[in-house]
N, C-alpha and C positions, 0 to 999 in steps of 0.2 A: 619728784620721784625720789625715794627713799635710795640711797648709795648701798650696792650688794655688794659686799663681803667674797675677795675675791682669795684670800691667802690658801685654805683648805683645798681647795680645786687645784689652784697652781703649783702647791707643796707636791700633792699624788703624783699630778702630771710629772712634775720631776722626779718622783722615786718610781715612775714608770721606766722615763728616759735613763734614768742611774741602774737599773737591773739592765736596760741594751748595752750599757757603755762596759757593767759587770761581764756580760756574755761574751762581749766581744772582747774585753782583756783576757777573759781566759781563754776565748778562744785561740787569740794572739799565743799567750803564754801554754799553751797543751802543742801549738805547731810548732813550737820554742822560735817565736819570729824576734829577732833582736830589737832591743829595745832602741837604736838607732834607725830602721828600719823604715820607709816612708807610710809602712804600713802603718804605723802608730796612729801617723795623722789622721786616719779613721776617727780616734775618737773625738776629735774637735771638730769633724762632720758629722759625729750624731749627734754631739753636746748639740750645734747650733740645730739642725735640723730639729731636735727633740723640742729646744727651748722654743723656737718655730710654731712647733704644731703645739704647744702648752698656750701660748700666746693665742693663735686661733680660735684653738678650741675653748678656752675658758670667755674669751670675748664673743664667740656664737654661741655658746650656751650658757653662758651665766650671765654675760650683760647687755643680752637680744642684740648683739651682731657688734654692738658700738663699743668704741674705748678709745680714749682720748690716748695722748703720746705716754702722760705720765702714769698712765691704769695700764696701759701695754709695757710699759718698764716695768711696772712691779708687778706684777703675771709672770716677768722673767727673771726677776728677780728672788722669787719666791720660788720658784722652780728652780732653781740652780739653788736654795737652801735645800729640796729638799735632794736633791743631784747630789750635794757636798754631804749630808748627814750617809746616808746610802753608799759614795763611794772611801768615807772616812773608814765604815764598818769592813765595807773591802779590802781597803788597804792594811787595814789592822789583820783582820782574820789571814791575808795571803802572806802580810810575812811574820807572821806569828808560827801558824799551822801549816799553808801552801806551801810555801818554797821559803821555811827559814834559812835557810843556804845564801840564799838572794844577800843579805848584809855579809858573808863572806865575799863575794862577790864584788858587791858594792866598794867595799875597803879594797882588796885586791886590788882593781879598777885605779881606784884612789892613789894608794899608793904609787902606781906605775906611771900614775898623769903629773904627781908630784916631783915624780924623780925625774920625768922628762922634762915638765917644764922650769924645775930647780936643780941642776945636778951639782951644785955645790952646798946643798941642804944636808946638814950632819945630822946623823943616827937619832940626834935628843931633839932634833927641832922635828924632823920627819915622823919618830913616835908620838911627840906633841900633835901636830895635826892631826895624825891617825887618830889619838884618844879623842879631838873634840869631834871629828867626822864621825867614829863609833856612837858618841851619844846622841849626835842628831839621828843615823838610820837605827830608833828604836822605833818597835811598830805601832807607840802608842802616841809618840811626838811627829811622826811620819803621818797617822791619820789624821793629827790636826792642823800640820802643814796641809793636808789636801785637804783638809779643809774651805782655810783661805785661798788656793789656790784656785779651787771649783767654784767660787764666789766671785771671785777676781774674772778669770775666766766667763764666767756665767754674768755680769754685770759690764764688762766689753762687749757682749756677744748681746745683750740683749739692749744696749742705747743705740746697737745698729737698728738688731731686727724689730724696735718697737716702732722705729720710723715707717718704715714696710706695714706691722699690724696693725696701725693706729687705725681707726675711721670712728671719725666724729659723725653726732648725729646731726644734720641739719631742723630748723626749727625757723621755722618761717612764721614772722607775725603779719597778721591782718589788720 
């Protein structure tokens, strides 16, 4: 039996799952629900959930029901590139245009956790920090942080859930 071509299928599936994790970040972000807030962890329940249903359904309809441990890894792991590609362009568009404010914020934030947790940190060491903090939240080094992180993420979440999807075909000889 010739081996079907399984990346195409499980890339969609994830820029399905990456427009619910979209919807539901702004939904998050329109109710201004803090981003400490238990609600967050919503999104690591769709991430799995999504990478779940990518895994199923690419293994019941592209590879008639069966897939070994390592065809169900990579179904979700292809899935979570295309989760990372989709929430890269998120990240980028929301603090560019959405809420560029968010990096004042962010540094604000920054600052106040710097001085609590250093109170004898002088003016030129605290601006130092501040300036390397500044360059990491730009929105274009920010999208390829989430990048790796949606990869990262998405290849934990998916050496669980491939255990769960796998089903091998049995093949009985006579």
């Amino acid at each position: 039996m010739e081996p079907k071509p399984v990346f195409a299928p499980s890339f969609v599936n994830g820029m399905i799952v990456a427009v619910l994790l979209v919807i539901f970040k702004l939904v998050l972000f329109l109710m201004d629900v803090d981003e400490q807030s238990y609600l967050q962890f919503g999104n690591y329940i769709i991430f799995a959930l999504g990478l779940t249903w990518a895994m199923y359904s690419v293994r019941n309809n592209r590879l008639d029901g069966y897939a070994t441990y390592g065809k169900a890894f990579m179904i979700g792991f292809y899935a979570s590139l295309g989760i990372a590609v989709v929430v890269a362009i998120y990240t980028f568009v929301f603090m560019k245009y959405i809420d560029p404010g968010m990096i004042n914020d962010i540094l604000s934030q920054a600052e106040d956790k710097m001085i609590e947790s250093n109170p004898d940190m002088t003016d030129d060491e605290l601006n130092k920090a501040l300036e390397i903090t500044k360059m990491i939240m730009q929105p274009g080094l920010m999208s390829v942080i989430s990048v790796f992180i949606s990869l990262l993420t998405g290849t934990i979440f998916s050496v669980v859930i491939a255990i769960f999807a796998k089903k091998e075909s049995v093949v009985i000889e006579v």
